[in-house]
C-alpha positions in Angstrom: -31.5 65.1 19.9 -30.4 61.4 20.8 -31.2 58.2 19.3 -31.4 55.1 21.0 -30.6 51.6 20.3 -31.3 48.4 21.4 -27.5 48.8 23.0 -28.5 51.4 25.3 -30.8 49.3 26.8 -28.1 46.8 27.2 -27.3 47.8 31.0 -31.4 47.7 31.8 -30.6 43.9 31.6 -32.5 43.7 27.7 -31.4 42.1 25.4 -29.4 44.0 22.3 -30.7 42.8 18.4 -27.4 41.3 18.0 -28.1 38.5 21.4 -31.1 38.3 20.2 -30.4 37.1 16.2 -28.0 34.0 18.1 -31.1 33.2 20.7 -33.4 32.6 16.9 -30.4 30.4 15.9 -29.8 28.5 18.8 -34.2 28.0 18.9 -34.2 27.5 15.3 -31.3 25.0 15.4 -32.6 22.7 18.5 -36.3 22.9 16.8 -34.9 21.3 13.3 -32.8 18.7 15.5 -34.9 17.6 18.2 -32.3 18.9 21.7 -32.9 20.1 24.6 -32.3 23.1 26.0 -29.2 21.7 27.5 -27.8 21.0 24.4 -26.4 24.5 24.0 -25.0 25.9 27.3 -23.1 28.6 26.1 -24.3 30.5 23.2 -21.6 33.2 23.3 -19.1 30.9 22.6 -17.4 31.3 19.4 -16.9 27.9 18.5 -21.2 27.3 19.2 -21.6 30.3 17.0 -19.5 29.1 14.2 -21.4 25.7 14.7 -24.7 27.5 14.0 -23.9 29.7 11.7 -22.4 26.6 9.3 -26.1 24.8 9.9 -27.8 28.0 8.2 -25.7 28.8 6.0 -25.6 25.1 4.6 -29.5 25.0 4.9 -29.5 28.1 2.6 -32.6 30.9 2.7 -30.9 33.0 5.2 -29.5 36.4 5.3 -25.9 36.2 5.6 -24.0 36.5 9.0 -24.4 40.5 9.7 -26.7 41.8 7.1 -29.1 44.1 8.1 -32.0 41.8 7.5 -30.5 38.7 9.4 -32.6 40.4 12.7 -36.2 40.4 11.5 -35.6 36.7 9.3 -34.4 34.8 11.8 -36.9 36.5 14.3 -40.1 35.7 11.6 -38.4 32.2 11.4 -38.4 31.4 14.5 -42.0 32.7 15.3 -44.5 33.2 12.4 -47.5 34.6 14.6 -47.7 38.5 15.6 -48.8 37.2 19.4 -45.9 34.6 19.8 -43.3 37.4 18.6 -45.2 39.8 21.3 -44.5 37.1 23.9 -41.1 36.7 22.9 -40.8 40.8 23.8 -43.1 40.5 26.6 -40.6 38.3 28.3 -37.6 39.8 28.0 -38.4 43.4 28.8 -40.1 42.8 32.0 -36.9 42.2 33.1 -35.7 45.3 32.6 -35.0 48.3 34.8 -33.4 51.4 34.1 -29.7 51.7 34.0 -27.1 54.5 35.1 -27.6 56.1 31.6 -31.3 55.8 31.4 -31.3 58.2 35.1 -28.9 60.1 33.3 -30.6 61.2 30.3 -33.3 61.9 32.6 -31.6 64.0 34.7 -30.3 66.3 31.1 -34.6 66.3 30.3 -34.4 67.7 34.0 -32.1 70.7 33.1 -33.3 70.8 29.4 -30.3 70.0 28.3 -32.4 67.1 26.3 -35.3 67.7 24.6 -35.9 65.3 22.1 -35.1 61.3 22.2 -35.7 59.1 19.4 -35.2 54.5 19.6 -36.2 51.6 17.9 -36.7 49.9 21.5 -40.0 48.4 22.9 -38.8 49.0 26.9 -40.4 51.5 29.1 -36.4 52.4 30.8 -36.7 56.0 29.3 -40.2 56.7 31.1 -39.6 55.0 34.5 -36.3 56.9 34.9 -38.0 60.2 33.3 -40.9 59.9 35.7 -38.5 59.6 38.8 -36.4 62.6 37.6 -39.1 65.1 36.4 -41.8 64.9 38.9 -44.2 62.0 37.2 -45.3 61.0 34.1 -47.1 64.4 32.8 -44.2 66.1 31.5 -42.7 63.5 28.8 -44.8 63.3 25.8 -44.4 59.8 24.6 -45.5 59.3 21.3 -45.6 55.8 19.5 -47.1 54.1 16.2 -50.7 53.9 17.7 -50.2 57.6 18.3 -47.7 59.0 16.0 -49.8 62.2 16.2 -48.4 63.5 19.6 -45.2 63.9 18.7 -45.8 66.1 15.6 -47.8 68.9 18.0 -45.7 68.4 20.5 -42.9 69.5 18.1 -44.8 71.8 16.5 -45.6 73.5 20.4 -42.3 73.5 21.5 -43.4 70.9 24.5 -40.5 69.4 25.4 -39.1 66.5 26.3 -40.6 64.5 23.4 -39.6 60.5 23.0 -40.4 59.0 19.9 -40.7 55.3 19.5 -40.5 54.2 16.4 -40.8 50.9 16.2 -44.1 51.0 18.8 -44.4 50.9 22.6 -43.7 47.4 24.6 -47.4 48.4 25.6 -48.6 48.5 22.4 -50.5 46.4 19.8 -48.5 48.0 16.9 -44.7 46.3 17.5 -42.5 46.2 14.2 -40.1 43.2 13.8 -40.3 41.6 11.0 -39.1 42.7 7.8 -41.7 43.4 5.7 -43.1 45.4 8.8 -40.0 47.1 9.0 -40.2 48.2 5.7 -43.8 49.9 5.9 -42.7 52.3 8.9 -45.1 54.4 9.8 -44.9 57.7 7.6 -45.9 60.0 10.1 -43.1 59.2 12.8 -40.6 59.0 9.9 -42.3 62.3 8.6 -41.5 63.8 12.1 -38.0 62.4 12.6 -36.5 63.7 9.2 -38.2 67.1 9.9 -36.7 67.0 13.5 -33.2 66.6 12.2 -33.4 69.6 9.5 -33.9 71.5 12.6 -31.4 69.7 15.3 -28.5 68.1 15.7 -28.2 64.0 16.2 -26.4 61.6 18.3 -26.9 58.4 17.9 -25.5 55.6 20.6 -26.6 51.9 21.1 -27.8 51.5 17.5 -26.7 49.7 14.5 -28.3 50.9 11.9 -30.0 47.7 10.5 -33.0 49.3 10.2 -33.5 50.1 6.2 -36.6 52.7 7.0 -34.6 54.0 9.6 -31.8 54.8 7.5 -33.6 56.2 4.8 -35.2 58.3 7.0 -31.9 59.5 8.3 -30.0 60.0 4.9 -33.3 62.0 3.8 -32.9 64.7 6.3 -29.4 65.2 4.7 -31.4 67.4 2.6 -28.4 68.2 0.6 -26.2 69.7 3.3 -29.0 71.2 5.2 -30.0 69.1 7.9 -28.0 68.8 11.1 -27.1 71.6 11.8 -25.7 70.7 15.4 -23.9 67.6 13.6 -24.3 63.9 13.5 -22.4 61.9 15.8 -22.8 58.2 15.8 -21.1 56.7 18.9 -19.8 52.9 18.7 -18.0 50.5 20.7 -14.1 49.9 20.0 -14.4 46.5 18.9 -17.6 46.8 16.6 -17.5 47.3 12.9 -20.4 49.3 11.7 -22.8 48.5 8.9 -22.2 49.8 5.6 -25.3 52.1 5.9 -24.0 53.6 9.0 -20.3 54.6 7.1 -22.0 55.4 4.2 -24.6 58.0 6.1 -21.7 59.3 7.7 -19.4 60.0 4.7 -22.3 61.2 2.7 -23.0 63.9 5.6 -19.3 65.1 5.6 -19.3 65.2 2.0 -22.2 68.2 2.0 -20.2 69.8 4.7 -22.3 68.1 8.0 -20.6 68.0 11.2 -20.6 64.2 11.1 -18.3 61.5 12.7 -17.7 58.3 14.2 -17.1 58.1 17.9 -15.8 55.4 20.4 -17.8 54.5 23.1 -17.4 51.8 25.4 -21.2 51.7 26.6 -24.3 53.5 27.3 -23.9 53.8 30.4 -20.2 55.5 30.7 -21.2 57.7 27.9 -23.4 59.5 30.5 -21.3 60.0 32.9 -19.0 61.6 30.7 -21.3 63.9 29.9 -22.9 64.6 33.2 -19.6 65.1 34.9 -18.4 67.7 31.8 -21.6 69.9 31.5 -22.0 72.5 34.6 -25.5 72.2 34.9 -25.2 68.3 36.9 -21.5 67.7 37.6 -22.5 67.4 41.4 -25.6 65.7 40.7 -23.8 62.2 39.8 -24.5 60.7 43.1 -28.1 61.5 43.5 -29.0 59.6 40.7 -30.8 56.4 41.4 -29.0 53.7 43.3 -25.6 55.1 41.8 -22.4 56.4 42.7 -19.9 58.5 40.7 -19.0 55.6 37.9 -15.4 56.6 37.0 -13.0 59.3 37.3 -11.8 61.5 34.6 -8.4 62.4 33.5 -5.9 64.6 34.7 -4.1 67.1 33.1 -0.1 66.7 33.7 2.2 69.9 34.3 5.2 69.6 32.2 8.2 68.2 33.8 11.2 70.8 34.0 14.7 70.0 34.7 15.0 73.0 37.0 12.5 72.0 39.3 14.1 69.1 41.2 11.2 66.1 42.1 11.0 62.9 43.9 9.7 60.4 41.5 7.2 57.8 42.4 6.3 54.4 41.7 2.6 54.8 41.7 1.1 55.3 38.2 -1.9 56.5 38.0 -5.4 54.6 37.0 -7.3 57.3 35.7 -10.2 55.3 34.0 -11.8 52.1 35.5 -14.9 50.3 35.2 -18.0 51.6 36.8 -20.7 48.8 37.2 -19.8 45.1 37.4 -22.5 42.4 37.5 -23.9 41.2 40.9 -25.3 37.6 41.4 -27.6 37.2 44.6 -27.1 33.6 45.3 -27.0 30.8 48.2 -23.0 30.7 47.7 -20.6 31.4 50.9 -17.2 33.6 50.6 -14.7 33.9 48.3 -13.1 30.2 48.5 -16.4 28.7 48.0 -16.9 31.4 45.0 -13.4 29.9 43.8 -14.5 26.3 43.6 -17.6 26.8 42.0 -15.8 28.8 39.0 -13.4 25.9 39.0 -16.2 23.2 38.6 -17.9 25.7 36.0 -14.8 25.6 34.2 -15.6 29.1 32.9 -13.3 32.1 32.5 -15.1 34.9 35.0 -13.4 37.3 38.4 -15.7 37.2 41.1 -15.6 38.2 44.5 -17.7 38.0 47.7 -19.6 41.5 49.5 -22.2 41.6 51.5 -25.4 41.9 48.8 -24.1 39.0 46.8 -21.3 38.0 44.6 -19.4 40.5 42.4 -18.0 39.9 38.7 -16.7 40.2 35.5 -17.1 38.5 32.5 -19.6 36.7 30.3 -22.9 36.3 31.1 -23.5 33.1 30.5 -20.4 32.3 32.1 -21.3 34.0 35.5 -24.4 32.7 35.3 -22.8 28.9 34.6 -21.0 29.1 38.0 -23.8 30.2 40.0 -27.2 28.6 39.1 -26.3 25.6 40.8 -26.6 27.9 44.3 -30.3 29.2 43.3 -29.6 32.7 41.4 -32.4 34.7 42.5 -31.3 38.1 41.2 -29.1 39.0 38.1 -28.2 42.9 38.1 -25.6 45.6 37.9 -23.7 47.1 40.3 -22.4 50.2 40.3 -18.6 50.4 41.8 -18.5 53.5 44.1 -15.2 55.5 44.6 -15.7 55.1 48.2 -15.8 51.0 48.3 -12.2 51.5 46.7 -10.9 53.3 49.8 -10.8 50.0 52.0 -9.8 46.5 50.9 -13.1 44.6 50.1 -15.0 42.6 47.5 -15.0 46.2 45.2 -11.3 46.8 45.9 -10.6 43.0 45.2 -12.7 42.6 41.7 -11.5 45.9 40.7 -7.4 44.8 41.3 -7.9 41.3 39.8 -9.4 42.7 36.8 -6.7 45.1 36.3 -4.1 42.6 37.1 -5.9 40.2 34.6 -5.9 43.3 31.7 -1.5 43.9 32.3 -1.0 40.3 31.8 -2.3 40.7 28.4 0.4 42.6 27.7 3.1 41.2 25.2 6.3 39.2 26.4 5.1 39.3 30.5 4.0 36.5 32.7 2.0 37.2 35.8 2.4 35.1 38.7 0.5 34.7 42.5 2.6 34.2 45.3 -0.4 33.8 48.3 -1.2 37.5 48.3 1.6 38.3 46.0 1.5 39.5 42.7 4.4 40.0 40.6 5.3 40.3 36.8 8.3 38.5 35.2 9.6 39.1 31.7 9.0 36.2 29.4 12.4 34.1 29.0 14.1 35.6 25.6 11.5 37.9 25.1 12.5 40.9 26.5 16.2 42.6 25.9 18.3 44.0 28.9 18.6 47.6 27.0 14.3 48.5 28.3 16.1 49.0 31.7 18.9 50.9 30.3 19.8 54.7 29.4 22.7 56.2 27.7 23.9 57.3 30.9 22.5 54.6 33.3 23.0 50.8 32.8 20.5 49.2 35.7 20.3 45.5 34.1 23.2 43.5 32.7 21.1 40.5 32.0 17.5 39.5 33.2 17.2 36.4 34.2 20.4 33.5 35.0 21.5 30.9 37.6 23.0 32.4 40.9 26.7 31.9 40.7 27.7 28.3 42.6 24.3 27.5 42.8 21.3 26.0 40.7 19.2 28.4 42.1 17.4 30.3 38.9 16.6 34.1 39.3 15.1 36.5 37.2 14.4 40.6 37.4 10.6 40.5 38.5 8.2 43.7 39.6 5.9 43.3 41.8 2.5 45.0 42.0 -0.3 46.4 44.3 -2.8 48.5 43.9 -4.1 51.4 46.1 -6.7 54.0 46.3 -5.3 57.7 47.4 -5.9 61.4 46.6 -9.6 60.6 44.9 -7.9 58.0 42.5 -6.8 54.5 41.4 -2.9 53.9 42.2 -0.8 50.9 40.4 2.3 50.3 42.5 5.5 49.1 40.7 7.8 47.9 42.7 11.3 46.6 40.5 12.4 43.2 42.5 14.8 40.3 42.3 13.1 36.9 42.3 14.6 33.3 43.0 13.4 30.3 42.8 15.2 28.4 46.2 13.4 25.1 47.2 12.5 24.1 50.7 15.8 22.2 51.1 18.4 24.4 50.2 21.2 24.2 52.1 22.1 27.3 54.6 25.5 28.1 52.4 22.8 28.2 49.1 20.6 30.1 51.3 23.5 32.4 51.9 24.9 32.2 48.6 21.4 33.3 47.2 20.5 36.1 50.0 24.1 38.0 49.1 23.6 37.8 45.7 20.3 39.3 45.7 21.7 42.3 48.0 24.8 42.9 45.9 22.6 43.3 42.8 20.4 45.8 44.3 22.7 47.9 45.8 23.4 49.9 43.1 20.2 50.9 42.6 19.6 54.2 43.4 19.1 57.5 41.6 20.0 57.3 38.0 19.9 53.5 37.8 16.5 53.2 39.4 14.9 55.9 37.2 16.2 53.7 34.4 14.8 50.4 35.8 11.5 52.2 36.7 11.4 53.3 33.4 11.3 49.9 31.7 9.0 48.0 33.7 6.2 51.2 32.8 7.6 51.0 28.9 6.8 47.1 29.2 3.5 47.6 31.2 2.5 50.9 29.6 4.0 51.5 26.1 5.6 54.4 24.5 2.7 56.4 24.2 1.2 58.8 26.4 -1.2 56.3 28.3 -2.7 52.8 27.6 -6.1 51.4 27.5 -6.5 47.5 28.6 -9.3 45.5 28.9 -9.2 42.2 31.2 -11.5 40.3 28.7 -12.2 41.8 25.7 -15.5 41.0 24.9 -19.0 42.1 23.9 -21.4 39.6 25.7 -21.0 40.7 29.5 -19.2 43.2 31.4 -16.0 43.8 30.4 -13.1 45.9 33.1 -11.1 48.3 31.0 -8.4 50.4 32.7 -6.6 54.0 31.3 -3.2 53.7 32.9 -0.8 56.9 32.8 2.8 56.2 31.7 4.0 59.6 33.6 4.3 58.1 37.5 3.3 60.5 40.3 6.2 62.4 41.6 7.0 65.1 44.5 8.2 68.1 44.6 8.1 72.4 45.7 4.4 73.2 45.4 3.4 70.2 44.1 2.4 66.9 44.9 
């Protein structure tokens, strides 16, 4: 069975309980002091959060910041009547549309390889996607708190697939939000879920676990060891913490010998495609699902490197995980210069680039959105970034290589640097030691970085970088370089001076000594470990880019390639 959270409807373009808890703070906080909405522009901004967060806490009354109850205060705070908090819903999930993983878990319902799905959510995603996938709307027995019935014959019948909704049905007059409606769940769909999970297995994605009757329901079908029996997996972004009641659930089911764990997930969305490229049943059915492509490649498996086998090494590593959708703005805006300026008038922290359907990025919502309501926004979706728009430079190819440019500069003791269409890293001054580039039998740097001898003409050891799209994958090109920094009016003899310099340094560099220097630019870019994951933003209020980079470059050799 799966279990969906307000997360997995994330990607529909519906707000998550966690967005929506801030958007009853910002409301609440320009009710009590008379602003506009202007007054807060960017409400994912730490430093607005902080602000708001001080005002409540200082008023007093409140659940603390991330307590399961802060969701249905603030929400009954900020509207005390039934209808206005209907209205509230209405709103936001009319926007919706179903995302990659919504056509997904259709698509397992297709090849009953998903027979059950359980959510707290109000949207209709699940049944437009299920309706496209299986025929129409007869098949999926949808059963909500005006009907809690259904889904108890259904179970009982064997009729599958079966979605439960347990908090009611965006089409409903019975909606639970508030906390003391929370607390009176209905018994029969709680009845039904506990017996369900004595019988099947669990996974739970998009979900919190703030939800007390939830949770009680879920620790019930424990059943002292008995339930589960296909395990509990909850899956959870990197960078989130879960709530105590998640932990706790989790240890308790391990402790009576449940198949139970925590598991990292970066979204919804890429979940699925995980799965749907792994299971047999719809590995070539990725690119018939709605308005998708194939979101991401997997990993390959490395042969093991013997010394009798003689290779040609490479200076290509390979990317082999990137993002699959990026936002898409359709807006009155021209290319990518204009696309430049009105990110530098925004003043906000975003990639973007130009194709043909509209403008292409990365980044905070709010952010993207800042840049590009003053040029009439008239759609705000996702966009999913097909293998084959990676093959030719474009607007994919170019938000894809910013983004993972953006992610290596994170890395510790580099600085990145634009030269036109130049890219190139240089080590921090004094933060990186000569003996990265060096073996015990190959000595490829002396120092990194000086003054070219008669001259005042700084260099530095540099790599440069490009990115390219061969054999069905993502390539990042290293290529070792000497930078200087010569002005316009150098003289001819520093010109000279500079150029031979330059030359005699590199000419040792072959063999031995460039293996060596390859070696450290991928230990500074990479790591030590086997691979590296970076992320060009690191947050949790957009779309994020994050990269898997290999450290083990391509290479060449007898029967291989």
């Amino acid at each position: 069975m799966w279990f969906l959270g307000a997360g997995a409807s994330r990607a529909a373009g519906i707000k998550t309980a966690g967005d929506m808890i801030w958007d009853f703070k910002q409301r609440l906080y320009r009710s009590q002091k008379k602003l506009p909405p202007s007054a807060i522009t960017d409400i994912g901004e730490p430093a607005v959060r902080r602000k708001l967060q001080a005002h409540f806490d200082a008023m007093g009354g409140f659940p603390a910041a991330g307590t399961e109850t802060e969701y249905s205060a603030y929400f009954e705070a900020t509207y005390h009547s039934p209808k206005d908090r209907r209205a509230y819903l209405d709103e936001l999930i009319t926007r919706g549309k179903p995302s990659f993983g919504h056509h997904a878990l259709a698509l397992l319902m297709a090849h009953d390889l998903c027979r059950i799905v359980w959510t707290t959510n109000f949207d209709r995603t699940v049944e437009d996607a299920a309706a496209e996938h299986l025929g129409g709307t007869g098949r999926l027995v949808v059963a909500d708190l005006k009907e809690p019935e259904k889904i108890r014959r259904a179970l009982d019948e064997n009729r599958w697939p079966v979605y439960g909704k347990l908090h009611g049905d965006y089409h409903s007059d019975s909606l639970k939000n508030t906390d003391a409606e929370l607390r009176q769940q209905d018994a029969e769909m709680r009845r039904s879920l506990v017996d369900a999970s004595r019988r099947q297995g669990l996974a739970v994605i998009g979900y919190s676990g703030r939800d007390a009757s939830v949770m009680d329901a879920l620790n019930e079908a424990l059943d002292e060891g008995r339930g589960y029996p296909g395990g509990l997996f909850w899956f959870k972004r990197g960078q989130d913490t879960p709530y105590p009641a998640v932990t706790e659930l989790i240890a308790r089911a391990r402790t009576l010998g449940i198949d139970a764990h925590l598991v990292e997930a970066e979204s919804f969305d890429e979940l699925f495609s995980d799965l749907l490229r792994f299971l047999p049943h719809t590995a070539d059915k990725l690119a018939s699902l709605t308005a998708t492509a194939r979101p991401r490649l997997a990993t390959a498996n490395l042969r093991p490197s013997t010394a009798a086998v003689p290779a040609i090494r490479m200076n290509a590593l390979a990317v082999t995980s990137r993002p699959a959708l990026c936002r898409i703005v359709d807006c009155e805006i021209g290319g990518d210069k204009e696309i430049e300026e009105a990110i530098a008038t925004a003043g906000v922290d975003i990639i973007a680039h130009r194709i043909r359907d509209g403008v292409l990025a990365f980044g905070r919502d709010n952010d993207i959105r800042g840049a590009f309501e003053p040029f009439g926004i008239k759609a705000f979706d996702h966009h999913p970034l097909s293998s084959k728009r990676l093959v030719k430079e474009g607007g994919e190819r170019a938000l894809v290589r910013d983004a993972l440019f953006r992610a290596i500069a994170g890395r510790p003791c580099l600085a990145l640097e634009r030269r036109g269409n130049r890219v190139r890293l240089r080590p921090e001054p004094g933060e990186v030691q000569p003996s990265i580039f060096n073996t015990t039998t190959a000595k490829s740097v002396d120092v990194i970085s000086g003054t070219v001898p008669k001259t005042d003409v700084v260099w530095s050891e540099a790599c440069g970088l490009r990115v390219d799209y061969r054999l069905e994958r993502l390539w990042l090109l290293i290529e070792p370089i000497v930078i200087t920094e010569l002005t316009v009016d150098a003289s001819d003899d520093t010109i000279e001076l500079v150029r031979e310099f330059v030359r005699e340094r590199r000419a040792r560099r072959h063999n031995r000594l460039a293996n060596a220097l390859l070696d450290g630019w991928i230990s500074l870019i990479v790591g030590r470990e086997p691979s590296v994951r970076l992320k060009a933003f690191g947050i949790a209020d957009g779309i994020d880019a994050e990269f898997e980079i290999l450290r083990v470059s391509a290479f060449s050799g007898p029967g291989k390639r």
